[in-house]
DOMI-95579 format. One line per field, with one value per residue (C-alpha): residue number from 0; residue in three letters; x, y, z. Coordinates in nm, 4 decimals. Example, Ala and Ser with C-alpha at 12.3 -4.5 7.8 and 13.67 -1.06 7.14 Angstrom:
<sites>
pos	0/1 .
code	ALA/SER .
px	1.2300/1.3670 .
py	-0.4500/-0.1060 .
pz	0.7800/0.7140 .
</sites>
This chain:
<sites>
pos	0/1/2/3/4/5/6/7/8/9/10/11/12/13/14/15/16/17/18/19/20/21/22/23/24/25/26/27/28/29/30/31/32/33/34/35/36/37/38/39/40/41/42/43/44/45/46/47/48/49/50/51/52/53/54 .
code	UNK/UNK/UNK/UNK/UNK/UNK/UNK/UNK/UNK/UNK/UNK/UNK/UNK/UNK/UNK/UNK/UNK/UNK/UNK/UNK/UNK/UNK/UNK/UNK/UNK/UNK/UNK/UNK/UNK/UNK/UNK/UNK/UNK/UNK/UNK/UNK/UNK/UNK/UNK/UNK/UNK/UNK/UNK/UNK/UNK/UNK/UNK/UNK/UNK/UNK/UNK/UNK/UNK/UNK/UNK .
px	6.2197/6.0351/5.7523/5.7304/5.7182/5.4881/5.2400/5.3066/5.2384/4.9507/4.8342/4.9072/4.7106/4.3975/4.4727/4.4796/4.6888/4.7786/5.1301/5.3374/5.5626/5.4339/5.5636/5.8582/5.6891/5.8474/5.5918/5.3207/5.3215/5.1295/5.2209/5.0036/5.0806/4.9216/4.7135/4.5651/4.4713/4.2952/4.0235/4.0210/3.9365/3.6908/3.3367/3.1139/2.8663/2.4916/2.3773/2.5768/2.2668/2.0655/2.0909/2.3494/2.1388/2.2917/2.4282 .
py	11.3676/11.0689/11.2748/11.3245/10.9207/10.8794/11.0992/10.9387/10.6118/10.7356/10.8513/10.5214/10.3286/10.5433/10.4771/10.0875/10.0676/9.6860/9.7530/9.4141/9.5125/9.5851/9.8694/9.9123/9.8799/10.1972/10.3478/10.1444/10.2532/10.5512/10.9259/11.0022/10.9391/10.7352/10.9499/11.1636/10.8271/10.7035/10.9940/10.9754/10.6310/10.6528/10.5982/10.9360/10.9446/10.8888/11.1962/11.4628/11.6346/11.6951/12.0189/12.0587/12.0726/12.3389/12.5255 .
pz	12.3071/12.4565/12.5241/12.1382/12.0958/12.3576/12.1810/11.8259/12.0429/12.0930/11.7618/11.6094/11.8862/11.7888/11.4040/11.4227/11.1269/11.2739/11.2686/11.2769/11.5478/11.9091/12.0977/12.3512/12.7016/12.7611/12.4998/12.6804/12.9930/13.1103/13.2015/13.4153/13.7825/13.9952/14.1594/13.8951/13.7058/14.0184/13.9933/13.6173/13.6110/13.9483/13.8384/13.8460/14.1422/14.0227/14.1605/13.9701/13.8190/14.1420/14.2984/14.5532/14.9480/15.1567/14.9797 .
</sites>
């Protein structure tokens, strides 16, 4: 079930209806582990769009 409030947490962050009351820190804090965040939040190397040499 607190899967369910994380993702209305989430919906009403992305609505910024200024709601008075801030959210549990329990809502706040992210799902994702570790890990995974680390190479979603890594910067994309520059030279994505050049052919691949070598290969």
């Amino acid at each position: 079930m607190h899967l369910w409030y994380r993702g209305l947490a989430l919906v009403l962050q992305q609505t910024h209806w200024n709601l008075p009351e801030l959210m549990p820190e329990w809502l706040q804090e992210p799902m994702t582990p570790a890990a995974v965040r680390d190479l979603l939040e890594r910067p994309l190397p520059p030279d994505l769009d050049e052919p691949a040499s070598g290969r």
